[in-house]
Each structure stands twice: as structure tokens, then as C-alpha cells.
mmCIF file as gemmi writes it, N, C-alpha and C atoms, coordinates in Angstrom:
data_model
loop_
_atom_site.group_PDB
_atom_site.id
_atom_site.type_symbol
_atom_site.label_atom_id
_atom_site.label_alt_id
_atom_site.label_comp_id
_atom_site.label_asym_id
_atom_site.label_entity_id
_atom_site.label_seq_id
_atom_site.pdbx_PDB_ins_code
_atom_site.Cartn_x
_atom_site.Cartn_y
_atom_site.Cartn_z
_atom_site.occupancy
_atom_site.B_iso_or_equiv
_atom_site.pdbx_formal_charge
_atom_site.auth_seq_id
_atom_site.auth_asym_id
_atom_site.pdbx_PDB_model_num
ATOM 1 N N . UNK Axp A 1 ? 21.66 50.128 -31.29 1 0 ? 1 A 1
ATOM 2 C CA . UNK Axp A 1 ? 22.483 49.467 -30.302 1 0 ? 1 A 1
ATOM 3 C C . UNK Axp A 1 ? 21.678 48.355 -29.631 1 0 ? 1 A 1
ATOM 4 N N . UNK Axp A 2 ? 22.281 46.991 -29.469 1 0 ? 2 A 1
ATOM 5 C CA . UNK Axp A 2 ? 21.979 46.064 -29.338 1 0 ? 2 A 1
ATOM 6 C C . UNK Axp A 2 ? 21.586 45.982 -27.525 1 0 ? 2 A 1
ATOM 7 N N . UNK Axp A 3 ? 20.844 45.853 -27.003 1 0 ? 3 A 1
ATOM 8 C CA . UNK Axp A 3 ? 20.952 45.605 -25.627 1 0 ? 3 A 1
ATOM 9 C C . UNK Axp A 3 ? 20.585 44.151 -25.224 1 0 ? 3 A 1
ATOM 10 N N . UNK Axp A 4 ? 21.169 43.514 -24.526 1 0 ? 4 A 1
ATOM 11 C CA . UNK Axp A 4 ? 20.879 42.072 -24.365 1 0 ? 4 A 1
ATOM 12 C C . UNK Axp A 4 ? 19.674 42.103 -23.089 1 0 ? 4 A 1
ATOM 13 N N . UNK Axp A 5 ? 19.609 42.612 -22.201 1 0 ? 5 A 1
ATOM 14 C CA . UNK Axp A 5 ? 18.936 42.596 -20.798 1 0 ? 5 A 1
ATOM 15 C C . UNK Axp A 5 ? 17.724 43.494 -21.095 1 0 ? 5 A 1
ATOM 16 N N . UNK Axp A 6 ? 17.332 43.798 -22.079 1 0 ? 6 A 1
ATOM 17 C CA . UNK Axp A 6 ? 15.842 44.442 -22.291 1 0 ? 6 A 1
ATOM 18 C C . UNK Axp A 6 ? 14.893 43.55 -22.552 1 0 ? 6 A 1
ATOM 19 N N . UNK Axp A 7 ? 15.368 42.335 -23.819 1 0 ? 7 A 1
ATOM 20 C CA . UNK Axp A 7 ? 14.284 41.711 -24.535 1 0 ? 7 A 1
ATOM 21 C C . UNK Axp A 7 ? 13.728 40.257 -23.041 1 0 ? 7 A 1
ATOM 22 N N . UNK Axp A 8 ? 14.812 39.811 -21.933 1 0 ? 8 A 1
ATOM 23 C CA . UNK Axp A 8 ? 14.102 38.77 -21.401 1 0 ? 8 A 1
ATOM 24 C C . UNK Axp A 8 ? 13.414 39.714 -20.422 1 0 ? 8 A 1
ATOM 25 N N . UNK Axp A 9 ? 13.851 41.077 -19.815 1 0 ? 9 A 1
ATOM 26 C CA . UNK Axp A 9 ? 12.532 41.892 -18.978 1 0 ? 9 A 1
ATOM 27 C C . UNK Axp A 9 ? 11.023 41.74 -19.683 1 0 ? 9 A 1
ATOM 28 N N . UNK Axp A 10 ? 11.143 41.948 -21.366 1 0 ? 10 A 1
ATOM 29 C CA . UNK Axp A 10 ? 10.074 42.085 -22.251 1 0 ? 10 A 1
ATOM 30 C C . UNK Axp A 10 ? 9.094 40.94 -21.953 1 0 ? 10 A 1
ATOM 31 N N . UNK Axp A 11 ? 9.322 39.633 -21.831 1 0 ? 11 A 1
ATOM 32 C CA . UNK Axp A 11 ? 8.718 38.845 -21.791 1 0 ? 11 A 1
ATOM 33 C C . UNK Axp A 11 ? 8.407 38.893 -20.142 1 0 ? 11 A 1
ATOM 34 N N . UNK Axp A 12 ? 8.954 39.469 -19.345 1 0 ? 12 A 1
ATOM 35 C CA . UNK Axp A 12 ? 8.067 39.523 -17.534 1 0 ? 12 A 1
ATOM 36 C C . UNK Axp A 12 ? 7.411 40.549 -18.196 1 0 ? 12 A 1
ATOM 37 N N . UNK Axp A 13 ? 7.509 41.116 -18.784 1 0 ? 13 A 1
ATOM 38 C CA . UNK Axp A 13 ? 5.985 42.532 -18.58 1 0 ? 13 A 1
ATOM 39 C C . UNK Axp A 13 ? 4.864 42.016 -19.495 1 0 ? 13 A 1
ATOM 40 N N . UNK Axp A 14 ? 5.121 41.024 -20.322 1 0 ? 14 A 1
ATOM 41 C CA . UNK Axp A 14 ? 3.952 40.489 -20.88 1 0 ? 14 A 1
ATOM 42 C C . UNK Axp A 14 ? 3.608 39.201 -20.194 1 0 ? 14 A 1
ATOM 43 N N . UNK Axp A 15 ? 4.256 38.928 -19.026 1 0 ? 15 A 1
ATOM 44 C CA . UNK Axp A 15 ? 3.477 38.07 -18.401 1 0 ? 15 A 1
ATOM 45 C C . UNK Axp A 15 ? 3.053 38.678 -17.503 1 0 ? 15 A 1
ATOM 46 N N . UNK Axp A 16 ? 3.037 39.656 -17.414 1 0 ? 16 A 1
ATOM 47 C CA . UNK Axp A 16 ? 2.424 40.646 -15.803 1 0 ? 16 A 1
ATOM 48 C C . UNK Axp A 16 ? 1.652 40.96 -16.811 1 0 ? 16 A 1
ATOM 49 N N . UNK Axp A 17 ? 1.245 41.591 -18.291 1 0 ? 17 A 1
ATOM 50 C CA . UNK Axp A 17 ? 0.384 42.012 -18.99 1 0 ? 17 A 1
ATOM 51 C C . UNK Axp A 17 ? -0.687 40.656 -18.55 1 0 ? 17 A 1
ATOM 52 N N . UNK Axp A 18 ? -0.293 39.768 -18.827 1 0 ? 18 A 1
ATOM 53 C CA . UNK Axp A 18 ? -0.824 38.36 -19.293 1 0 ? 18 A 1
ATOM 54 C C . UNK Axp A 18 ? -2.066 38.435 -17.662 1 0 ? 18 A 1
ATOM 55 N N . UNK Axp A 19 ? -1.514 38.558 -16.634 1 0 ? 19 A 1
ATOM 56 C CA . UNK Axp A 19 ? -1.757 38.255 -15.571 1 0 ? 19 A 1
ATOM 57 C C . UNK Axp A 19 ? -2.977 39.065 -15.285 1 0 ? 19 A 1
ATOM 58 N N . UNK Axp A 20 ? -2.846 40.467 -15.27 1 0 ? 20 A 1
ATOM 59 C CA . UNK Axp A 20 ? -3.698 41.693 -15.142 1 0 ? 20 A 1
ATOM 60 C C . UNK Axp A 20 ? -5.109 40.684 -16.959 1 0 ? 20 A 1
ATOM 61 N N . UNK Axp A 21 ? -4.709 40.645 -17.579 1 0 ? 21 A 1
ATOM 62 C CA . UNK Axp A 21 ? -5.858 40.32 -18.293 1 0 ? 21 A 1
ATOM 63 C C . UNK Axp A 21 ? -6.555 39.176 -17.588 1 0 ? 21 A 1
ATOM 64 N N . UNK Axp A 22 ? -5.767 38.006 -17.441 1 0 ? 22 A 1
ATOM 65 C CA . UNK Axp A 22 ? -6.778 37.021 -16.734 1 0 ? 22 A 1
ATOM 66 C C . UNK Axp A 22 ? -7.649 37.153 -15.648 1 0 ? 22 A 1
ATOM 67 N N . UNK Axp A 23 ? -7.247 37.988 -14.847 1 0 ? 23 A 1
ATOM 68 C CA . UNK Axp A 23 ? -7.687 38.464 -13.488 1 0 ? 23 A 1
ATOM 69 C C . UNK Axp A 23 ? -8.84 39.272 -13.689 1 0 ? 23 A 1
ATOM 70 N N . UNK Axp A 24 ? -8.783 40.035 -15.244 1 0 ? 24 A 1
ATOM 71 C CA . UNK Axp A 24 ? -10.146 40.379 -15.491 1 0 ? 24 A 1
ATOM 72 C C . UNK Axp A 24 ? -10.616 40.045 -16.53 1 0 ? 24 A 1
ATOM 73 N N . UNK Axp A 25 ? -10.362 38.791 -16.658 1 0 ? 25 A 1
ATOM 74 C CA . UNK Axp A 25 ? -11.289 37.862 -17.238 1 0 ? 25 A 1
ATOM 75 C C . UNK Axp A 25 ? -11.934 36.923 -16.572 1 0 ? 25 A 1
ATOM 76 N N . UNK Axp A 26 ? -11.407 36.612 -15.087 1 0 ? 26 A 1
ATOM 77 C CA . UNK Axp A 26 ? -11.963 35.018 -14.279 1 0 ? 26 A 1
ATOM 78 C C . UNK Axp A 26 ? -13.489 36.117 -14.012 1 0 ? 26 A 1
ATOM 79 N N . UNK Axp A 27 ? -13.566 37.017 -13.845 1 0 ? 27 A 1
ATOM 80 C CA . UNK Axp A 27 ? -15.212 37.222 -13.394 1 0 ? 27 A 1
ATOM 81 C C . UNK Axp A 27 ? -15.936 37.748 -14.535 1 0 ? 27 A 1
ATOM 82 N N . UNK Axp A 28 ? -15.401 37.577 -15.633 1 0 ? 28 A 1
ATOM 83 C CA . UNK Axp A 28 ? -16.566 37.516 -17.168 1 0 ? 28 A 1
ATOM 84 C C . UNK Axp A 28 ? -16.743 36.542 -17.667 1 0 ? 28 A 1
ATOM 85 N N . UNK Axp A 29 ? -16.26 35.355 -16.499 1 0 ? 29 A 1
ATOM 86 C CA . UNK Axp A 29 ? -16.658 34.202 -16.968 1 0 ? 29 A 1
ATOM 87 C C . UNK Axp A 29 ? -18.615 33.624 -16.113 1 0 ? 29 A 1
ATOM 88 N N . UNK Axp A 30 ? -18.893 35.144 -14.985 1 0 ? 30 A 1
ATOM 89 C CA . UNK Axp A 30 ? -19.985 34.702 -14.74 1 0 ? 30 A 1
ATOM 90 C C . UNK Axp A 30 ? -20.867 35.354 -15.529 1 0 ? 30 A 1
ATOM 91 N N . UNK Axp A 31 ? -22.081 34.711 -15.475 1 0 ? 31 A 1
ATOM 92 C CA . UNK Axp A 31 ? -23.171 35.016 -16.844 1 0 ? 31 A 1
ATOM 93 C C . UNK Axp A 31 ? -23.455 36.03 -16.675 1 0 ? 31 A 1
ATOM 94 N N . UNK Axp A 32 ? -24.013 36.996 -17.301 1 0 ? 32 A 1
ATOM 95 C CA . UNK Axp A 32 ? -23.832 38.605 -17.721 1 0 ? 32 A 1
ATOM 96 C C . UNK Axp A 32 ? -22.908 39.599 -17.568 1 0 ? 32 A 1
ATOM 97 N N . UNK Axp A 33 ? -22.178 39.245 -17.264 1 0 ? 33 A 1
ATOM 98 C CA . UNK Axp A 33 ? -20.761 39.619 -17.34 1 0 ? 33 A 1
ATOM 99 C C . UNK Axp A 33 ? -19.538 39.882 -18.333 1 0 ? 33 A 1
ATOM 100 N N . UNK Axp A 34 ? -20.3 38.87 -19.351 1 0 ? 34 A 1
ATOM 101 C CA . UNK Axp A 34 ? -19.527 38.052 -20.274 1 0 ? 34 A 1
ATOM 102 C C . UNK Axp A 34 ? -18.726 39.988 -21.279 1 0 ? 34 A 1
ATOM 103 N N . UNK Axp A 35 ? -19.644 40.689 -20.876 1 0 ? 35 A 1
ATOM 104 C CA . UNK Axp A 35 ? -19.099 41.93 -21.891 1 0 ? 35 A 1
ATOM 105 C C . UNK Axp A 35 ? -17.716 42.303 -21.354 1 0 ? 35 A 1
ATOM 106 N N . UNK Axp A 36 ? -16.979 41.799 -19.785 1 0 ? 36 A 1
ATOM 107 C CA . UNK Axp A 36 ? -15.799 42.746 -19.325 1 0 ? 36 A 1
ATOM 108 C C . UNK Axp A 36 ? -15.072 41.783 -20.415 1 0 ? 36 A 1
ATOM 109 N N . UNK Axp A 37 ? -15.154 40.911 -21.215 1 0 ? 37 A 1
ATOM 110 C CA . UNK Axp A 37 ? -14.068 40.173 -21.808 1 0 ? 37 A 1
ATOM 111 C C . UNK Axp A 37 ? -13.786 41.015 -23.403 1 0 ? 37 A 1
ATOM 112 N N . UNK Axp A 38 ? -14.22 42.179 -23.273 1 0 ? 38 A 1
ATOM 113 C CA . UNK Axp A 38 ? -14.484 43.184 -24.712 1 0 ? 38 A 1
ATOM 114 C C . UNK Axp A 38 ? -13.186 43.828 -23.931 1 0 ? 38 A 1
ATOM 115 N N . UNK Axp A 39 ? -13.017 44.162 -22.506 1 0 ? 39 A 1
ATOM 116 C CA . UNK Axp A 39 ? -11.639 44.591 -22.278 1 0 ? 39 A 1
ATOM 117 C C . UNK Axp A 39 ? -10.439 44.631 -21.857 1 0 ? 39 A 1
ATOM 118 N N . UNK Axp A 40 ? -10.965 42.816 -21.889 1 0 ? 40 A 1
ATOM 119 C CA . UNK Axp A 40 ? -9.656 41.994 -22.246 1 0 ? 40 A 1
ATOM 120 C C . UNK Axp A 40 ? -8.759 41.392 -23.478 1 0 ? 40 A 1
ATOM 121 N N . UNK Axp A 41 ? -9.205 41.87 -24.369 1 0 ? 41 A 1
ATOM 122 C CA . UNK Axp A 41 ? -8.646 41.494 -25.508 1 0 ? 41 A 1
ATOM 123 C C . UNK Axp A 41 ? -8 42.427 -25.685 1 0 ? 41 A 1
ATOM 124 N N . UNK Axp A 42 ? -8.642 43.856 -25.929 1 0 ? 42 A 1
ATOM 125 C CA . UNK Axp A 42 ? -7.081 44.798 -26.081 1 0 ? 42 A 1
ATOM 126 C C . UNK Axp A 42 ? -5.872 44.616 -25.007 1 0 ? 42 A 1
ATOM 127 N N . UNK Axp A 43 ? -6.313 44.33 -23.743 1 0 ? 43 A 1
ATOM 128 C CA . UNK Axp A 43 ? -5.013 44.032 -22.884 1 0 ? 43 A 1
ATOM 129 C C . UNK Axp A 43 ? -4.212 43.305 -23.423 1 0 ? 43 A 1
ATOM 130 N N . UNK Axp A 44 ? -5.059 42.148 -23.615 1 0 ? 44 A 1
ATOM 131 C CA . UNK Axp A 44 ? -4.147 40.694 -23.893 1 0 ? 44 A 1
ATOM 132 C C . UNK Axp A 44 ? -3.502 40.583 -25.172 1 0 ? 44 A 1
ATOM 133 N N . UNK Axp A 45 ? -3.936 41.391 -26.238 1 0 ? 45 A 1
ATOM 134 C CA . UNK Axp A 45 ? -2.741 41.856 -27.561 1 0 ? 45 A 1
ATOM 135 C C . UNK Axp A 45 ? -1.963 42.868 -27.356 1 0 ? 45 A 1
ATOM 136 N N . UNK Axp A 46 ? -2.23 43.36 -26.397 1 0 ? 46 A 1
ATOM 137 C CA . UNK Axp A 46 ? -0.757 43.956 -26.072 1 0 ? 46 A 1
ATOM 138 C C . UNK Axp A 46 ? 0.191 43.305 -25.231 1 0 ? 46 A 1
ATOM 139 N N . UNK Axp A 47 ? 0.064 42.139 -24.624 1 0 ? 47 A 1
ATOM 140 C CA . UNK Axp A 47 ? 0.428 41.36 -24.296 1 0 ? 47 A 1
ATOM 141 C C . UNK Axp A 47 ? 1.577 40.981 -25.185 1 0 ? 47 A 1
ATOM 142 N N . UNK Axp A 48 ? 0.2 40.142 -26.06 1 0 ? 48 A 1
ATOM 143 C CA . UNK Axp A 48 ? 1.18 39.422 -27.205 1 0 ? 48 A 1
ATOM 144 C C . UNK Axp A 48 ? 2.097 40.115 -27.955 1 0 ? 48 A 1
ATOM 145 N N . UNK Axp A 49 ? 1.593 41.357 -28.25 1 0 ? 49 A 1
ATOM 146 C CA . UNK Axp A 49 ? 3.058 42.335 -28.574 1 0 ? 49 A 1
ATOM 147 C C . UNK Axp A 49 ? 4.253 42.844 -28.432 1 0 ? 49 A 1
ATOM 148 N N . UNK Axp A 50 ? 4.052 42.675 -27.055 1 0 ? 50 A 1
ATOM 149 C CA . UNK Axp A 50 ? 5.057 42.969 -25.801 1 0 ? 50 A 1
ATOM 150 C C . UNK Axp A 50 ? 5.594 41.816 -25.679 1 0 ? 50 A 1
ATOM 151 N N . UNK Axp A 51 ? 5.143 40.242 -25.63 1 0 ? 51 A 1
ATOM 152 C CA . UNK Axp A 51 ? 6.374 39.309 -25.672 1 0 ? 51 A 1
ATOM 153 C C . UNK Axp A 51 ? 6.521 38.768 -27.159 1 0 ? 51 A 1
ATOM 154 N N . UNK Axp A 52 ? 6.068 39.503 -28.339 1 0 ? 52 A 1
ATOM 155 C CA . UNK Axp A 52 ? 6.572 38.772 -29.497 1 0 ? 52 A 1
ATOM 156 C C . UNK Axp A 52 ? 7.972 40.285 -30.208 1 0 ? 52 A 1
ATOM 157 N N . UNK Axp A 53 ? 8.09 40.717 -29.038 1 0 ? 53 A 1
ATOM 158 C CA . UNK Axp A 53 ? 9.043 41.648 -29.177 1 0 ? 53 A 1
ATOM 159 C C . UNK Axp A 53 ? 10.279 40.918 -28.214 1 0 ? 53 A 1
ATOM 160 N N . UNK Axp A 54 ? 9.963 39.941 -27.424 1 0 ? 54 A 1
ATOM 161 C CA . UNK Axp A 54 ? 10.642 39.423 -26.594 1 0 ? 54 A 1
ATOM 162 C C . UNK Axp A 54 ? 11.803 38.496 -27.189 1 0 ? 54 A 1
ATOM 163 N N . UNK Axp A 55 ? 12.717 37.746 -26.43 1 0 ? 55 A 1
ATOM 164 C CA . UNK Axp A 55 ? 13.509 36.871 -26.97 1 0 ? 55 A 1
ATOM 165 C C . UNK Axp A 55 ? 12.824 35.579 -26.669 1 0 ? 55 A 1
ATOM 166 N N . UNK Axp A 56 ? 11.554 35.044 -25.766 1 0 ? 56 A 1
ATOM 167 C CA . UNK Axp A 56 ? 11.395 34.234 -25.085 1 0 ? 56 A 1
ATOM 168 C C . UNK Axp A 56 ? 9.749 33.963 -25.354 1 0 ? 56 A 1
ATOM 169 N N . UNK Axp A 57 ? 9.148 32.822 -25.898 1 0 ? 57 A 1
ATOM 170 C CA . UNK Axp A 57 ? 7.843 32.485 -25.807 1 0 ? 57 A 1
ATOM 171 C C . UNK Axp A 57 ? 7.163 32.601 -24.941 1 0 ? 57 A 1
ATOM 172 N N . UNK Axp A 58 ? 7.445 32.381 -23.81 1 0 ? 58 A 1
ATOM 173 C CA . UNK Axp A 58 ? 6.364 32.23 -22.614 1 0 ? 58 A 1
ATOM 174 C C . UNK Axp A 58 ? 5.207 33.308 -22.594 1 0 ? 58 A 1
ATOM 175 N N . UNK Axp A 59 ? 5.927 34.404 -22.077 1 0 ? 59 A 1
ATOM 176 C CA . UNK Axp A 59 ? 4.74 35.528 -22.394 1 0 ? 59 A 1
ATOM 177 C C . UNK Axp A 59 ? 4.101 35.531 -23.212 1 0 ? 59 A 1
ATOM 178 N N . UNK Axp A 60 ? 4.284 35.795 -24.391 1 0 ? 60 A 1
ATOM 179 C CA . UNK Axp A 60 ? 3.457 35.771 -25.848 1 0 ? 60 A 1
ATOM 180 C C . UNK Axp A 60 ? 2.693 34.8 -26.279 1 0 ? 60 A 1
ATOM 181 N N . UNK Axp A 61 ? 2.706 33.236 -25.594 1 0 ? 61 A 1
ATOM 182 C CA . UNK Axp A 61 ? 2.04 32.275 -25.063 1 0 ? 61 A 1
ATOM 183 C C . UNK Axp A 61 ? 1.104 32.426 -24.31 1 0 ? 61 A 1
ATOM 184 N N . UNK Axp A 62 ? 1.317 32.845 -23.361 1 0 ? 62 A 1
ATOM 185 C CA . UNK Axp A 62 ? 0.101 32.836 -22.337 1 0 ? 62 A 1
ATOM 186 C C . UNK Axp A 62 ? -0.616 33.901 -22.442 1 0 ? 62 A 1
ATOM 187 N N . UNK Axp A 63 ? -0.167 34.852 -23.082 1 0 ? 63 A 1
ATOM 188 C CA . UNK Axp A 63 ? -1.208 36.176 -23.658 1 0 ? 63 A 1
ATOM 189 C C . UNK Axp A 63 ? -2.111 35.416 -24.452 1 0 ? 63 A 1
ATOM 190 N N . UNK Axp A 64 ? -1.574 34.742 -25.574 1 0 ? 64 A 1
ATOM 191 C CA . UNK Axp A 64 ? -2.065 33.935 -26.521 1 0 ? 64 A 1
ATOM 192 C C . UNK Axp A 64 ? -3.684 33.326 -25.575 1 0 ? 64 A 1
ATOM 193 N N . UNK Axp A 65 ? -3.033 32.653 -25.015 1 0 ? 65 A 1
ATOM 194 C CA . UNK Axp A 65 ? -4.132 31.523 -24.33 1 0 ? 65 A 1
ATOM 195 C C . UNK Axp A 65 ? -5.315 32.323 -23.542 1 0 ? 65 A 1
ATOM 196 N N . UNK Axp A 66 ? -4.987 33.511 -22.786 1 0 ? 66 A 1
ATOM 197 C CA . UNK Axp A 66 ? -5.774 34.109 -22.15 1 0 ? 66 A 1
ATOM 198 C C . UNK Axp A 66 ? -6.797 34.636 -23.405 1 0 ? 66 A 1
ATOM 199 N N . UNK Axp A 67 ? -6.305 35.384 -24.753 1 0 ? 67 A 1
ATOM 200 C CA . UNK Axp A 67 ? -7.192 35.724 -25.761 1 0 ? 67 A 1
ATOM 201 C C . UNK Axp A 67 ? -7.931 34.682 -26.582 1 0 ? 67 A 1
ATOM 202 N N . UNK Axp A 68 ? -6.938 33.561 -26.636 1 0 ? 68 A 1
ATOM 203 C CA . UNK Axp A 68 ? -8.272 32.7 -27.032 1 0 ? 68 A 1
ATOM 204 C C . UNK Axp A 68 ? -9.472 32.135 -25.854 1 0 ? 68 A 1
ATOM 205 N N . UNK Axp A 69 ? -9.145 32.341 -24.384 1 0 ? 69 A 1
ATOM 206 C CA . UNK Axp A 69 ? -10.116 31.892 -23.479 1 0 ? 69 A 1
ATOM 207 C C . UNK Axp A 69 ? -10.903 33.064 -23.741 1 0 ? 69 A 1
ATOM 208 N N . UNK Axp A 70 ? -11.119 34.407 -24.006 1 0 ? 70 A 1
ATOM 209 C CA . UNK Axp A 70 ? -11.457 35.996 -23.201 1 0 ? 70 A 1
ATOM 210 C C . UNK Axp A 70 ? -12.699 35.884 -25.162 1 0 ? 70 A 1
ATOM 211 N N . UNK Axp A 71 ? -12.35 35.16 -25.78 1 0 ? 71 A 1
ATOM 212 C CA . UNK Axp A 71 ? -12.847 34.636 -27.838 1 0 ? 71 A 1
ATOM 213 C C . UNK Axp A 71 ? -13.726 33.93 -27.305 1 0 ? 71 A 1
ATOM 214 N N . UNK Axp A 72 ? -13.859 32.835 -27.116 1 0 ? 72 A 1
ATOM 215 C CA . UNK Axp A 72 ? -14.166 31.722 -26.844 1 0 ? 72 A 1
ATOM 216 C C . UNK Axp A 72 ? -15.574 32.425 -25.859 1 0 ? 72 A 1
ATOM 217 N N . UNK Axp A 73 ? -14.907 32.729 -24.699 1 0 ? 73 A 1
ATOM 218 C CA . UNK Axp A 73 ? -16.24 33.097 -23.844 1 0 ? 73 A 1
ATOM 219 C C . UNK Axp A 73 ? -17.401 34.01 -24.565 1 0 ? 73 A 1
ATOM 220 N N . UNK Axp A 74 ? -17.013 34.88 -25.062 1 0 ? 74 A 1
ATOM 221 C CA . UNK Axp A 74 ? -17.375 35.949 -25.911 1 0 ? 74 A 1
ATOM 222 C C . UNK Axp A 74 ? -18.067 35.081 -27.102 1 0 ? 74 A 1
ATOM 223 N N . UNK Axp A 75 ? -17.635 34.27 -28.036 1 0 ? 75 A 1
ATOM 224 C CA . UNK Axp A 75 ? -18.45 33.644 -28.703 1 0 ? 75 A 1
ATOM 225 C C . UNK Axp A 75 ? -19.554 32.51 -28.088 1 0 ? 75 A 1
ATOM 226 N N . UNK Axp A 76 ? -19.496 32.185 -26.752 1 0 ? 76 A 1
ATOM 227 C CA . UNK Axp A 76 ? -20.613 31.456 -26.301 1 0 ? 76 A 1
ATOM 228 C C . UNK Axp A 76 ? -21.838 32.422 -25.791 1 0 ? 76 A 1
ATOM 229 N N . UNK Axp A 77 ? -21.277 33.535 -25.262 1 0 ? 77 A 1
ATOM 230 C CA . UNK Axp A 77 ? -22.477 34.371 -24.78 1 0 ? 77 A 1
ATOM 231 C C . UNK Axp A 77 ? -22.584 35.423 -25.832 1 0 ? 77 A 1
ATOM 232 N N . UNK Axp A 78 ? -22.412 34.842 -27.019 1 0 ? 78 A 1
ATOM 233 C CA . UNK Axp A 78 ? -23.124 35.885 -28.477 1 0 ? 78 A 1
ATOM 234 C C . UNK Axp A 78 ? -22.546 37.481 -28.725 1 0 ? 78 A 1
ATOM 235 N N . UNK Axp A 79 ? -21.602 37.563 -27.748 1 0 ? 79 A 1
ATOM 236 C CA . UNK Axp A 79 ? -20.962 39.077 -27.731 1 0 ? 79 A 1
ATOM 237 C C . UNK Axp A 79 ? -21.237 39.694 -26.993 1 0 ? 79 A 1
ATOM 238 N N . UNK Axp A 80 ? -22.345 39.374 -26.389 1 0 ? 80 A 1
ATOM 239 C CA . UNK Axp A 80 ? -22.583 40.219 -25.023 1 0 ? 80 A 1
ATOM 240 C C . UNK Axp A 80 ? -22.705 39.837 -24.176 1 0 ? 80 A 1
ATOM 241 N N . UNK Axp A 81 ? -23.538 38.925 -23.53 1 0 ? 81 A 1
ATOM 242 C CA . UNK Axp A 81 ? -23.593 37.983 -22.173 1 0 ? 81 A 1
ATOM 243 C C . UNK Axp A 81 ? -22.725 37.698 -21.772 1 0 ? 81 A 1
């Protein structure tokens, strides 16, 4: 059974997913730190899961962006820093 009013909630909970990851990612962006971004990536693909289940990009977007920032940091400080 088809429900219409589930899939655009889907995409607010992956932007509240989205949100809770960035928030713990802005302080693994200071130097030795760099390891809390090991537990932001599982957040933030569930993110993306949660709005590519959605009817609506946004969420699944900005999950997107937070995991390639949470990559990115993680590959400058070698995986751990």
C-alpha cells in the first residue's frame, strides 16, 4: 500500500540525519581529532539511505556532501589525525 505522506517526512529525517552528522564533524575538523570523522560516515550513509528512499533530493544531497567533507578530512590527516 502506497502511502503518499511517508516518503517527503523521509527526506526531513535525513536531513536531521544530515545535521546530527555535521555537528559531529565541525570539531574533527580540529587537528587530532580528525578520528571522530570514522563516526561520521556511518551516520551520514544512513543518511543517504534514508533520503534515497525519499521522493525528494535534498536530504540525500546533503548527506552526500557532509560524507564527502567527513572523506576528504580523513584523507588529509592519513586516517587518523
Amino acid at each position: 500500500m502506497y502511502q503518499p505522506y511517508i516518503t517527503p517526512m523521509l527526506n526531513i529525517v535525513s536531513i536531521l540525519i544530515g545535521i546530527v552528522a555535521l555537528l559531529l564533524a565541525i570539531p574533527s575538523t580540529i587537528p587530532f581529532l580528525g578520528w571522530g570523522n570514522w563516526f561520521v560516515l556511518p551516520i551520514a550513509l544512513a543518511g543517504v539511505g534514508v533520503g534515497a528512499l525519499s521522493s525528494s533530493n535534498g536530504g540525500r544531497n546533503f548527506c552526500l556532501l557532509v560524507l564527502v567533507l567527513a572523506v576528504l578530512r580523513l584523507m588529509l590527516g592519513g586516517g587518523i589525525i
